[in-house]
Every structure is written in structure tokens, then in C-alpha cells.
Jmol script that loads the backbone (N, CA, C; Angstrom):
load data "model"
ATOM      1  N   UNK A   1     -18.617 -19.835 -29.789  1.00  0.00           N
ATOM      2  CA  UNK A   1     -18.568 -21.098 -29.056  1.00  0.00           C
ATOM      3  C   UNK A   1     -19.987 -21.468 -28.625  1.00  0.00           C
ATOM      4  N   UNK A   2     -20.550 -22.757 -28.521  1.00  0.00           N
ATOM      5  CA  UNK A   2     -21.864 -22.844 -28.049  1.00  0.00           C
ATOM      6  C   UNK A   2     -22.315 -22.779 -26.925  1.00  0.00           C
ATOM      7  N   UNK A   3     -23.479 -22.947 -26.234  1.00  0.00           N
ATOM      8  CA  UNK A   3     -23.773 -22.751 -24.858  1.00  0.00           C
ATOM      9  C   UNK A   3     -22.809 -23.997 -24.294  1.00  0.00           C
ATOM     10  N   UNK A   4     -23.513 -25.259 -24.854  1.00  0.00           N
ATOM     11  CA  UNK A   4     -22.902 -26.210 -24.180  1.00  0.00           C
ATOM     12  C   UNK A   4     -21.623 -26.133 -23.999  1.00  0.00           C
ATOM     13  N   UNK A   5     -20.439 -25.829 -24.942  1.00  0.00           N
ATOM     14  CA  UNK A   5     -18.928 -26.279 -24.468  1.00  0.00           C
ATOM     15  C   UNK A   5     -18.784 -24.836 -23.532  1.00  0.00           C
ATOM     16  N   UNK A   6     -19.674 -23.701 -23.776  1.00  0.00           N
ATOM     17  CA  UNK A   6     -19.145 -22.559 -22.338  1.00  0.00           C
ATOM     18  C   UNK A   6     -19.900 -23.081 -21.102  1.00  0.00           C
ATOM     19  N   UNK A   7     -20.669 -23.905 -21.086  1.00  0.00           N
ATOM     20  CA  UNK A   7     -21.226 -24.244 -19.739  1.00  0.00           C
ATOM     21  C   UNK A   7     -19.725 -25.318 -18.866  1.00  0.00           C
ATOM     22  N   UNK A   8     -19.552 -25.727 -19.996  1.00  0.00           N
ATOM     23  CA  UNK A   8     -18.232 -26.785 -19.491  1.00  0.00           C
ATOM     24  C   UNK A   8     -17.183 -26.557 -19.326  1.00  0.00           C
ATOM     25  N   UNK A   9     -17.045 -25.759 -19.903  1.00  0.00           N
ATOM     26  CA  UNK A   9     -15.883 -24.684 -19.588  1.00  0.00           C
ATOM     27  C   UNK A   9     -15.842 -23.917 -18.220  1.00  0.00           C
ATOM     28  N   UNK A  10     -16.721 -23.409 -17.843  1.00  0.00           N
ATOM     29  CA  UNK A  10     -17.130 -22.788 -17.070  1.00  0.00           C
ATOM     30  C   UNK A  10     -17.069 -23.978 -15.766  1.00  0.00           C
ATOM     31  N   UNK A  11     -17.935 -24.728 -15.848  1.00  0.00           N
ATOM     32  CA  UNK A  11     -17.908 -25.919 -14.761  1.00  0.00           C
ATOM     33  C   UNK A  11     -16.192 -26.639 -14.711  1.00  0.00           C
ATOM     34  N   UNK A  12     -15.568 -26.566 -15.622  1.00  0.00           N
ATOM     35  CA  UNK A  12     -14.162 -27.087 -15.524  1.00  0.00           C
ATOM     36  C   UNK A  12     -13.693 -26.098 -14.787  1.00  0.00           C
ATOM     37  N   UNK A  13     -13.694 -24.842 -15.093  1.00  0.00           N
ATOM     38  CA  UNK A  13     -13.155 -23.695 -14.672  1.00  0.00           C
ATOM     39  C   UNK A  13     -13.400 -23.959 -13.194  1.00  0.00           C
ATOM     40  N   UNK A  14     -14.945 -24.032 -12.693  1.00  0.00           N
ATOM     41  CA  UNK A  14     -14.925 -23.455 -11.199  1.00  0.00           C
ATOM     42  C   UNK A  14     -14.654 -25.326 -10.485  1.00  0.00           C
ATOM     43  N   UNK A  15     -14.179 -26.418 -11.154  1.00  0.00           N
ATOM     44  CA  UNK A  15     -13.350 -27.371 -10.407  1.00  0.00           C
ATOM     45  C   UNK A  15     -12.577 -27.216 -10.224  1.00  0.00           C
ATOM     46  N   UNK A  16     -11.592 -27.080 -11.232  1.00  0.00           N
ATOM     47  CA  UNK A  16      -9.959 -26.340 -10.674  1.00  0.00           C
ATOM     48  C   UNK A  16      -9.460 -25.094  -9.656  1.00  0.00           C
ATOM     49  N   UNK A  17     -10.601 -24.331  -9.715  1.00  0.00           N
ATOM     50  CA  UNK A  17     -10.528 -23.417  -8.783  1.00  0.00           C
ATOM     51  C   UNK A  17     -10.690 -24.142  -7.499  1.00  0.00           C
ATOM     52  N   UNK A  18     -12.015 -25.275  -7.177  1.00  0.00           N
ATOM     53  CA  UNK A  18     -12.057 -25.690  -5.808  1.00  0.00           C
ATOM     54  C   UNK A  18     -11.101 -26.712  -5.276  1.00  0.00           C
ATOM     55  N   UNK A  19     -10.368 -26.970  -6.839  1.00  0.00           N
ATOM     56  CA  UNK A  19      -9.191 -28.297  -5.979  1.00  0.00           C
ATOM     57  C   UNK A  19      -7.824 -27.219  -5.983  1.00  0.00           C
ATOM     58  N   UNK A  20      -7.907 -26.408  -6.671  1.00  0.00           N
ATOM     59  CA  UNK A  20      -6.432 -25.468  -6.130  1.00  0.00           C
ATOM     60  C   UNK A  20      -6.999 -25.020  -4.508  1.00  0.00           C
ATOM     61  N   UNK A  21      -8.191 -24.525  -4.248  1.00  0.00           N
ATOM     62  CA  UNK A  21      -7.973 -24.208  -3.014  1.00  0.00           C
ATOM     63  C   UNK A  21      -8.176 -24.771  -1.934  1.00  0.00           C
ATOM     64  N   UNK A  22      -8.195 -26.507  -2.505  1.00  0.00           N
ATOM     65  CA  UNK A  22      -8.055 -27.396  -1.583  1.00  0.00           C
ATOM     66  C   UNK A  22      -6.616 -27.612  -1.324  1.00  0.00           C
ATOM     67  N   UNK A  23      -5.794 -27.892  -2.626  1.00  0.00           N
ATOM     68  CA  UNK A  23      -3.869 -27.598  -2.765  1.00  0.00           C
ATOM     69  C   UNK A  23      -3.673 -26.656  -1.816  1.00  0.00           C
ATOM     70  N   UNK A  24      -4.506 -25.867  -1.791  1.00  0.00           N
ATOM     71  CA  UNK A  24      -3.778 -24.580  -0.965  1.00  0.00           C
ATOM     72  C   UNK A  24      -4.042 -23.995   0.238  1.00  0.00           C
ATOM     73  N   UNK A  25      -5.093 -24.887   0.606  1.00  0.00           N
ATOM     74  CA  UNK A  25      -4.986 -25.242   2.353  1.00  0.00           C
ATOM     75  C   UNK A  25      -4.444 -26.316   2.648  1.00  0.00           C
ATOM     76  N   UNK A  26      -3.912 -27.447   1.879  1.00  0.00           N
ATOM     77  CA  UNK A  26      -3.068 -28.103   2.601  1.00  0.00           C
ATOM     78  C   UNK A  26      -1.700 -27.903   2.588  1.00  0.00           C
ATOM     79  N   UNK A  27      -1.003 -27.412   1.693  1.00  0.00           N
ATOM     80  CA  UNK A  27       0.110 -26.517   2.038  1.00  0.00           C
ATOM     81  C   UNK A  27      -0.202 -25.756   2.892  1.00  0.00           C
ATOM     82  N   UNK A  28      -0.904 -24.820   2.820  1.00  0.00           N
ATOM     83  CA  UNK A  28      -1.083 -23.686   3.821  1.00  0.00           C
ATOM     84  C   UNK A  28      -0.592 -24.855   5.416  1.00  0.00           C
ATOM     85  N   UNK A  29      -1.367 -25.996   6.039  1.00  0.00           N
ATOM     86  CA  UNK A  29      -1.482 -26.648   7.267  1.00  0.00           C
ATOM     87  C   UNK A  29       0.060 -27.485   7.121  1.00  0.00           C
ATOM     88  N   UNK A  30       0.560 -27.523   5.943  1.00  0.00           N
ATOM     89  CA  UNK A  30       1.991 -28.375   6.318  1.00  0.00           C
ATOM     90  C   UNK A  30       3.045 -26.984   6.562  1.00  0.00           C
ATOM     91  N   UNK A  31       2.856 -26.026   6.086  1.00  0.00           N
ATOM     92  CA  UNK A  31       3.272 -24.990   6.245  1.00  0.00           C
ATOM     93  C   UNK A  31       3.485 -24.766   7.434  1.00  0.00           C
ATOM     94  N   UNK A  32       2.176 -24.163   8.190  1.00  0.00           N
ATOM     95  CA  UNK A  32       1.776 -24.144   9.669  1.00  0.00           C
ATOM     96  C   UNK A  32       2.741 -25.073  10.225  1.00  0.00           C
ATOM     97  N   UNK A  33       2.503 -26.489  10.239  1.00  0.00           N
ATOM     98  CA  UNK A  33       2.760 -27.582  11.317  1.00  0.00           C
ATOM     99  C   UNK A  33       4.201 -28.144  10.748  1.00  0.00           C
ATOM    100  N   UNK A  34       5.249 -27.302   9.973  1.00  0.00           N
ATOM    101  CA  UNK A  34       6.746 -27.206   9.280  1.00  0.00           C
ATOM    102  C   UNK A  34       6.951 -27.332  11.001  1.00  0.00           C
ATOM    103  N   UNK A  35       8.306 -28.606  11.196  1.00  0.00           N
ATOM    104  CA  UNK A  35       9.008 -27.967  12.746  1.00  0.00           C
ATOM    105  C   UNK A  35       9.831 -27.121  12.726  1.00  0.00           C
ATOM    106  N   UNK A  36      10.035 -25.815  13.450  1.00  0.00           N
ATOM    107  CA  UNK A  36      10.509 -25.543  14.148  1.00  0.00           C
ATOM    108  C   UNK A  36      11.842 -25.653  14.642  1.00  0.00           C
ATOM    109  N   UNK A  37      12.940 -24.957  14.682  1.00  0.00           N
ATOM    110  CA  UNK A  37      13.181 -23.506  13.753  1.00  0.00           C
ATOM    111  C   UNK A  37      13.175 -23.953  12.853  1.00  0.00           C
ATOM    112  N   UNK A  38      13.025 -23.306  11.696  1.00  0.00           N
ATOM    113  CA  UNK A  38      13.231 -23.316  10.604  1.00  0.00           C
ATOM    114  C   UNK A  38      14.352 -22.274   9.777  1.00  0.00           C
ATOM    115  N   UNK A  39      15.227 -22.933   9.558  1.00  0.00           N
ATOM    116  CA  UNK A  39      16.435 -22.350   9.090  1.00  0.00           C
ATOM    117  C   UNK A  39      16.328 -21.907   7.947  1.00  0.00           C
ATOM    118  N   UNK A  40      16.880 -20.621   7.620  1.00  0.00           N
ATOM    119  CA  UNK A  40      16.512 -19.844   5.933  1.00  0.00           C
ATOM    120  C   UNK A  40      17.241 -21.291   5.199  1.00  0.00           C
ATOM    121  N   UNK A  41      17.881 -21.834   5.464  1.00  0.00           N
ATOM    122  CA  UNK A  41      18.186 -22.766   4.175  1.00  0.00           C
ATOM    123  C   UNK A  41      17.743 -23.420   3.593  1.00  0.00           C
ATOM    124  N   UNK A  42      16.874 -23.988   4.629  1.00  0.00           N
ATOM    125  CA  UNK A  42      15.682 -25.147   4.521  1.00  0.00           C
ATOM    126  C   UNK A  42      14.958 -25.455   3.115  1.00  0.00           C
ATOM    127  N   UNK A  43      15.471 -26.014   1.999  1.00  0.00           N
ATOM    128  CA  UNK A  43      15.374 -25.974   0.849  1.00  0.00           C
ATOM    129  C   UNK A  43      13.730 -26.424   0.665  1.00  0.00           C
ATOM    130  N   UNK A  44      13.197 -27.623   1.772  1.00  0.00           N
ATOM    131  CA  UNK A  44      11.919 -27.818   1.449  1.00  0.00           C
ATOM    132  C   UNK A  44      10.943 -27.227   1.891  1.00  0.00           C
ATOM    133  N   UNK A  45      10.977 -26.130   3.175  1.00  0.00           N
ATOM    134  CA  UNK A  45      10.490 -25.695   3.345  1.00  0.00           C
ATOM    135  C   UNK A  45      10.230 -24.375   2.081  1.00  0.00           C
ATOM    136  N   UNK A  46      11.474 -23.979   1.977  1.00  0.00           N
ATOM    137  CA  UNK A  46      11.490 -22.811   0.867  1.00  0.00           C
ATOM    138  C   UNK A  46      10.618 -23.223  -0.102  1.00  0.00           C
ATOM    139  N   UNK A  47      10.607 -24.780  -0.564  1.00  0.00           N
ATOM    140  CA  UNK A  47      10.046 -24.791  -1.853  1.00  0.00           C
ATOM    141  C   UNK A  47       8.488 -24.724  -1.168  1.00  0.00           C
ATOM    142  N   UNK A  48       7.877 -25.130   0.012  1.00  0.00           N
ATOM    143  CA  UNK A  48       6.502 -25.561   0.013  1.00  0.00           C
ATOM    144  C   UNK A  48       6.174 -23.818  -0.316  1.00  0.00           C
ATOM    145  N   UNK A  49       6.973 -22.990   0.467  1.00  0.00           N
ATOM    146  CA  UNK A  49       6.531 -21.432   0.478  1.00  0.00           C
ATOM    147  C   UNK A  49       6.583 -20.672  -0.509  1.00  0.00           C
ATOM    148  N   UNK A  50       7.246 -21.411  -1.798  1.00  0.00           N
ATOM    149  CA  UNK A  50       7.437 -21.012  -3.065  1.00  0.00           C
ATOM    150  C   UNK A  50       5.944 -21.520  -4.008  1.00  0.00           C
ATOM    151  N   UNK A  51       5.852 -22.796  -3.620  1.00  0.00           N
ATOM    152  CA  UNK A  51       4.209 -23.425  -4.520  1.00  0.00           C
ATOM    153  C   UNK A  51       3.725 -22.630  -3.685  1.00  0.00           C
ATOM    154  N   UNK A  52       3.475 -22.648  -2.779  1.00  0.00           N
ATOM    155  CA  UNK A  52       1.782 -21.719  -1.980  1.00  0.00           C
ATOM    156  C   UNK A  52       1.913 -20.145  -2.420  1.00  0.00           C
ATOM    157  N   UNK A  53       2.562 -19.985  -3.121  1.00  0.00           N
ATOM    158  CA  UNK A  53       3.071 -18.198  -3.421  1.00  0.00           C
ATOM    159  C   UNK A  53       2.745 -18.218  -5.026  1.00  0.00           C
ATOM    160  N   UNK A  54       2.563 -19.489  -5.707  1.00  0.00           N
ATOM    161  CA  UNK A  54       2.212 -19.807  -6.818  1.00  0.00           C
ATOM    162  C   UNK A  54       1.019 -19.935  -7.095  1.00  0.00           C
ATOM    163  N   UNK A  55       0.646 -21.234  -6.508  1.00  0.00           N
ATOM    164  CA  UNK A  55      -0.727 -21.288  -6.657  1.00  0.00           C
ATOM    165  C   UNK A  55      -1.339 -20.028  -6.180  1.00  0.00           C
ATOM    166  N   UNK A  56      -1.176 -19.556  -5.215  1.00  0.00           N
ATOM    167  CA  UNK A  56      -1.750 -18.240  -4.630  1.00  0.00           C
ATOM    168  C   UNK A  56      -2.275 -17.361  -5.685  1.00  0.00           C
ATOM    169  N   UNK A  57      -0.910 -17.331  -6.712  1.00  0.00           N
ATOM    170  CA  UNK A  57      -0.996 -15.887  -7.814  1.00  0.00           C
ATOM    171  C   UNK A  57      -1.925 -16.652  -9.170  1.00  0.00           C
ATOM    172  N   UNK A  58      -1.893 -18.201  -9.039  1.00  0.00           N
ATOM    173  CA  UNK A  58      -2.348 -19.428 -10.415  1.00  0.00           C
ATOM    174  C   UNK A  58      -3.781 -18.768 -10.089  1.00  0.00           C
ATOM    175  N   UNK A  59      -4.212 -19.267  -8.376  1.00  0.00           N
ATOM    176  CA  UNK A  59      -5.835 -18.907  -8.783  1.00  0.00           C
ATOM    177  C   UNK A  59      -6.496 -17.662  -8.581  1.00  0.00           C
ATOM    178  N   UNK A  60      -5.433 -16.698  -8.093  1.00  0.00           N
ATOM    179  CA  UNK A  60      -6.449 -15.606  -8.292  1.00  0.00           C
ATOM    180  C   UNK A  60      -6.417 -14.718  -9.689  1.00  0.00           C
ATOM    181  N   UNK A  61      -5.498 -15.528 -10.938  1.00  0.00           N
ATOM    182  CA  UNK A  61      -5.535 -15.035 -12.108  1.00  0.00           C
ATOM    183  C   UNK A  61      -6.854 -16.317 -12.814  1.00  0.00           C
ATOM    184  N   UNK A  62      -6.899 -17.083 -12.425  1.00  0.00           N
ATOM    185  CA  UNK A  62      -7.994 -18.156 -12.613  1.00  0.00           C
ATOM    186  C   UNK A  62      -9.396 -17.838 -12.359  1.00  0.00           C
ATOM    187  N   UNK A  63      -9.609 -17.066 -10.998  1.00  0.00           N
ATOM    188  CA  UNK A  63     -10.781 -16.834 -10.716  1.00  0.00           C
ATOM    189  C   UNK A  63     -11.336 -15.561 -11.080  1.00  0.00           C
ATOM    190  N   UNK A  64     -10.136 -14.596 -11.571  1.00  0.00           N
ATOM    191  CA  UNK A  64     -10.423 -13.652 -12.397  1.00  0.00           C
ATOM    192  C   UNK A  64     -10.795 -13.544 -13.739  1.00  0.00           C
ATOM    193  N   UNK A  65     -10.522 -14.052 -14.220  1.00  0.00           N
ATOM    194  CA  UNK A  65     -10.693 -14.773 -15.809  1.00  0.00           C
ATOM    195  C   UNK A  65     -12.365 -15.369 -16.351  1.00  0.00           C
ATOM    196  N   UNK A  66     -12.860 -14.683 -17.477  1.00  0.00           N
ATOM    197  CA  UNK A  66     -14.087 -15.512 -17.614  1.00  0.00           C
ATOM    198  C   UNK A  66     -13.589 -16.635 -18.019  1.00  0.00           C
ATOM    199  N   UNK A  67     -14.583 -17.654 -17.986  1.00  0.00           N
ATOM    200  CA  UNK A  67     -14.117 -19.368 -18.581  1.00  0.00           C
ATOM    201  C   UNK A  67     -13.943 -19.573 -19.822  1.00  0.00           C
ATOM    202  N   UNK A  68     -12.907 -19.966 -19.921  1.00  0.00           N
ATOM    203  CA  UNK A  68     -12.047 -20.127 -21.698  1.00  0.00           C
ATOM    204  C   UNK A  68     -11.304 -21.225 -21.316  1.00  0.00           C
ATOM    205  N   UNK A  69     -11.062 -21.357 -22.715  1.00  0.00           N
ATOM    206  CA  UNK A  69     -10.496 -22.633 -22.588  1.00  0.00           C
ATOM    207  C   UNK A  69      -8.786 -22.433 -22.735  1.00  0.00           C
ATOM    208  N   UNK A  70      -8.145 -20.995 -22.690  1.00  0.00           N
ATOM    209  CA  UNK A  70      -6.884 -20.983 -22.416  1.00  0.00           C
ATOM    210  C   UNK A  70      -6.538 -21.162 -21.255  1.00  0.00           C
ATOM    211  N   UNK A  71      -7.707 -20.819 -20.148  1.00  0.00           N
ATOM    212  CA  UNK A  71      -6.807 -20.552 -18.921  1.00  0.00           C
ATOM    213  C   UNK A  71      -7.216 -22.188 -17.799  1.00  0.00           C
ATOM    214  N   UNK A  72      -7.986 -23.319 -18.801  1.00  0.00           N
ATOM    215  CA  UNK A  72      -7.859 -24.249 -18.639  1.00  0.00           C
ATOM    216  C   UNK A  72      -6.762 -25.403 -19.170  1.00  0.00           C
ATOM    217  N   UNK A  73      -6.438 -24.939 -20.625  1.00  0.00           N
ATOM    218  CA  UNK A  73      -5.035 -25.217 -20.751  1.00  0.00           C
ATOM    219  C   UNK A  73      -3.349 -24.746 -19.809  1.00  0.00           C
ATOM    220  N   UNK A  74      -3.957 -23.611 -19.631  1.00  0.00           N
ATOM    221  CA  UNK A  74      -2.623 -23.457 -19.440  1.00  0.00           C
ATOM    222  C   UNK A  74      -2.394 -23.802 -17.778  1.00  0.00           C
ATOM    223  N   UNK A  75      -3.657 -24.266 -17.036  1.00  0.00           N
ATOM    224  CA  UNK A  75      -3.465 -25.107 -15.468  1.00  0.00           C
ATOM    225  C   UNK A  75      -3.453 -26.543 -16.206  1.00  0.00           C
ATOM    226  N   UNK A  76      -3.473 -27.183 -17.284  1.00  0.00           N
ATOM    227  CA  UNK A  76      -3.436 -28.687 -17.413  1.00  0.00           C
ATOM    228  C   UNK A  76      -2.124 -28.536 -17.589  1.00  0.00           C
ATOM    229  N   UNK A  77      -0.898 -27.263 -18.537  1.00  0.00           N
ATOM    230  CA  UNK A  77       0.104 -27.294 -19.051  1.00  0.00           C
ATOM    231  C   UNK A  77       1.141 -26.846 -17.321  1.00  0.00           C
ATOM    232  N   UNK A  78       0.616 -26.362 -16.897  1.00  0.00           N
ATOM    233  CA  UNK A  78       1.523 -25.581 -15.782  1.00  0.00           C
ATOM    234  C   UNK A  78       2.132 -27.265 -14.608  1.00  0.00           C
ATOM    235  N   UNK A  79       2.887 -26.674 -14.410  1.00  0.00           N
ATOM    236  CA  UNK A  79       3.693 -27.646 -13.489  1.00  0.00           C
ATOM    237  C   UNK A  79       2.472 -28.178 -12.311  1.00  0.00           C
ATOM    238  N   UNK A  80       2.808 -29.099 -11.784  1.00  0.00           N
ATOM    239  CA  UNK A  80       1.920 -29.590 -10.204  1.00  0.00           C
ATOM    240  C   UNK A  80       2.690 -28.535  -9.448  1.00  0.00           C
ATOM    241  N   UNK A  81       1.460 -28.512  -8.322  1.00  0.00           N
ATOM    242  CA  UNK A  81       2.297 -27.604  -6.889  1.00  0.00           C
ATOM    243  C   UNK A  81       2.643 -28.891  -5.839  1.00  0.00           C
ATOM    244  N   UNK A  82       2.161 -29.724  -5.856  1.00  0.00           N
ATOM    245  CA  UNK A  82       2.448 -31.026  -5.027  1.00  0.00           C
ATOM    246  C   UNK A  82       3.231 -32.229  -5.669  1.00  0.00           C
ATOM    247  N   UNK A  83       3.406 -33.390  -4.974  1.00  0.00           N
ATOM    248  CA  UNK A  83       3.891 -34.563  -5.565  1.00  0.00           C
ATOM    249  C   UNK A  83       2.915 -35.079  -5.424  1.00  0.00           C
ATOM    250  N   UNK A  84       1.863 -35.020  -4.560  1.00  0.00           N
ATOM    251  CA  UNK A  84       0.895 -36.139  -4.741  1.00  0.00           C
ATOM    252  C   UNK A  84      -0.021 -36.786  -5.862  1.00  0.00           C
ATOM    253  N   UNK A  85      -0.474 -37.846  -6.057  1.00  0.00           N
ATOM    254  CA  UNK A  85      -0.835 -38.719  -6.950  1.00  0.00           C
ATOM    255  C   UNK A  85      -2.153 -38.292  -7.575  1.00  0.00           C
ATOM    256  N   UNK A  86      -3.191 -37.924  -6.602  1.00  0.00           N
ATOM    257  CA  UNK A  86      -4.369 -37.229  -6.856  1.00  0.00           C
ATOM    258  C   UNK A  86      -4.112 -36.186  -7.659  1.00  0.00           C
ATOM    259  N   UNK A  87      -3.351 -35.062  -7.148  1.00  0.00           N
ATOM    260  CA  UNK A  87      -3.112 -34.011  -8.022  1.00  0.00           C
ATOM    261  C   UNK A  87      -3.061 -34.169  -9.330  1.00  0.00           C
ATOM    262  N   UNK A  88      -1.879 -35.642 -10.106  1.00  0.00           N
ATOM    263  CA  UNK A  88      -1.748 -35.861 -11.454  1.00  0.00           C
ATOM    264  C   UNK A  88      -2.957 -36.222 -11.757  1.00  0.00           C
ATOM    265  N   UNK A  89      -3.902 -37.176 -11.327  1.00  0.00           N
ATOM    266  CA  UNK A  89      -5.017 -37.737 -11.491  1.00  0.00           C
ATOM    267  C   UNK A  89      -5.784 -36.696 -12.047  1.00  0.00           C
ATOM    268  N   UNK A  90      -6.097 -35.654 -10.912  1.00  0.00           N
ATOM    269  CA  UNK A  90      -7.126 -34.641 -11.115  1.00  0.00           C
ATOM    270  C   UNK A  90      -6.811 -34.010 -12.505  1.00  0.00           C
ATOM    271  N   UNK A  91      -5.488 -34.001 -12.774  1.00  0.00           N
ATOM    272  CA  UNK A  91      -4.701 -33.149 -14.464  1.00  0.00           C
ATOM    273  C   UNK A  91      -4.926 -34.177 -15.237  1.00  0.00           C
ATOM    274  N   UNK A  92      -4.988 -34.857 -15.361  1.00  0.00           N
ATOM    275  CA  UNK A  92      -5.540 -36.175 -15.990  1.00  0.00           C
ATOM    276  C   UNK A  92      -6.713 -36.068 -16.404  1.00  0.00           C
ATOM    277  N   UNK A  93      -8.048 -36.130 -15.509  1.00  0.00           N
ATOM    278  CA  UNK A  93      -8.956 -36.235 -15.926  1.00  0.00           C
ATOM    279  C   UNK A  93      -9.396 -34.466 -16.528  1.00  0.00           C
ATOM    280  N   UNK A  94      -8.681 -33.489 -16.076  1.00  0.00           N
ATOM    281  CA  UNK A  94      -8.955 -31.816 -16.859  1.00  0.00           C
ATOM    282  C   UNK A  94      -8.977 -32.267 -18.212  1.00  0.00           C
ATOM    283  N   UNK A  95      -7.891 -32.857 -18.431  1.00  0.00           N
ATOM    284  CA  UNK A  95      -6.968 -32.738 -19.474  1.00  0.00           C
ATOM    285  C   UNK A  95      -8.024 -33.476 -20.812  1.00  0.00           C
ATOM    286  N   UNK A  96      -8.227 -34.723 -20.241  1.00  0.00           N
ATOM    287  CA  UNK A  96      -9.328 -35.557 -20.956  1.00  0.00           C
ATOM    288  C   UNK A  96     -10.939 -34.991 -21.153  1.00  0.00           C
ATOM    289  N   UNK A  97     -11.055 -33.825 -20.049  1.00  0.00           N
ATOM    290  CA  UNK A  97     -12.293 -33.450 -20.675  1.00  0.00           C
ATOM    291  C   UNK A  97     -12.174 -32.133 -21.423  1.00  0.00           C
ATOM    292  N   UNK A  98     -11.058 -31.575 -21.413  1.00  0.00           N
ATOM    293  CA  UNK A  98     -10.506 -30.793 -22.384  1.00  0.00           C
ATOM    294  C   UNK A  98     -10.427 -31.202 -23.964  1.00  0.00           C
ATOM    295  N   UNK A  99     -10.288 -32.483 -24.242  1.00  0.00           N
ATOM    296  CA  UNK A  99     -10.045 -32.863 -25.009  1.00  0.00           C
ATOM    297  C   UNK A  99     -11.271 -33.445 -25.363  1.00  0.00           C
ATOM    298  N   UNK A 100     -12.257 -33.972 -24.788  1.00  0.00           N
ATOM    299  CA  UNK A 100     -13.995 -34.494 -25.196  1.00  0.00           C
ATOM    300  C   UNK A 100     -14.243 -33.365 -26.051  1.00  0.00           C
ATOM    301  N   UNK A 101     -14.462 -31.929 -25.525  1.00  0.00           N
ATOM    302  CA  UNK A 101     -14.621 -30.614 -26.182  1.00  0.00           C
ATOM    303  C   UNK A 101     -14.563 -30.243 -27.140  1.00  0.00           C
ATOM    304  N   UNK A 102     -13.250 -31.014 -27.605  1.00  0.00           N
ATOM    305  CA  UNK A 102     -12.311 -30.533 -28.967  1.00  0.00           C
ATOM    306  C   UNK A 102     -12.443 -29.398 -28.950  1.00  0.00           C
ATOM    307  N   UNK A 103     -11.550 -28.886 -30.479  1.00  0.00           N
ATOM    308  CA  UNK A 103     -11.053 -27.065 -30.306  1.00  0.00           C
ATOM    309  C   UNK A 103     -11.924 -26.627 -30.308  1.00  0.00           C
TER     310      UNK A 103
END
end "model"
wireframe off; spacefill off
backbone 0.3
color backbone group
């Protein structure tokens, strides 16, 4: 592979790492500030504690990893941990500079 597409790789790599662990302090603070009690049933709470238990395990197999371009596919291919709009955005634009690269 050449310098250039591992430099980009690499720089893709350590963006996704800083916007997952932006994902994952703000779960972490809706988490926190969930009211009170919180009943085991609580389906949305369960799920926020289910993504933050995800992403949790997404980036520390991410930040373990030298920069390749599988383990940038497979965070463009993997589900969102949020609904929010940015999030798709941000997979959006991975995705498109994944694809500038070519194979």
C-alpha cells in the first residue's frame, strides 16, 4: 500500500476513534442524568447501556488495531450507536473517503 493511502488511513482511523469517544461520553452523560428509578425493564434505558457496552468494546478493538482499511470498513458497515443525524453524516463522509482511496 503506499505512504499516502496509509497516512489516510491512519488519519481516518484516529477520526473515528475521536468521534466514537465523543458518542461515548455522551451516552455515558444521558446515562448519568437517565431519571430515576430506573426499573430493570426500562427498555431504553437498557438499550442506551447496551450501545455504550458496544461502542466501548467497537473502540478499544479500533484503537488496538494498526490502520487498515478493514477496520475502517467494518465501523462504516457496523450499525450507529445513536439516532442522531450527525452520527449518519459523520458515516457518510468515512464512507466517501473510503471510497476516494479506492481498493
Amino acid at each position: 500500500m503506499p505512504a499516502v493511502a496509509e497516512r489516510s488511513l491512519a488519519t481516518m482511523q484516529r477520526e473515528i476513534a475521536e468521534h466514537l469517544r465523543g458518542v461515548h461520553a455522551r451516552l455515558a452523560e444521558e446515562i448519568r442524568t437517565y431519571p430515576t428509578p430506573i426499573p430493570r425493564c426500562d427498555a431504553q434505558f437498557n438499550h442506551l447501556y447496551e450501545q455504550q457496552g458496544r461502542l466501548a468494546r467497537d473502540l478499544d478493538r479500533l484503537e488496538a488495531e494498526p490502520p487498515v482499511r478493514e477496520s475502517i470498513e467494518r465501523f462504516v458497515a457496523s450499525a450507529p450507536y445513536t439516532d442522531d443525524p450527525a452520527e449518519r453524516d459523520f458515516r457518510s463522509r468515512v464512507r466517501a473517503a473510503l471510497a476516494a482511496l479506492g481498493k
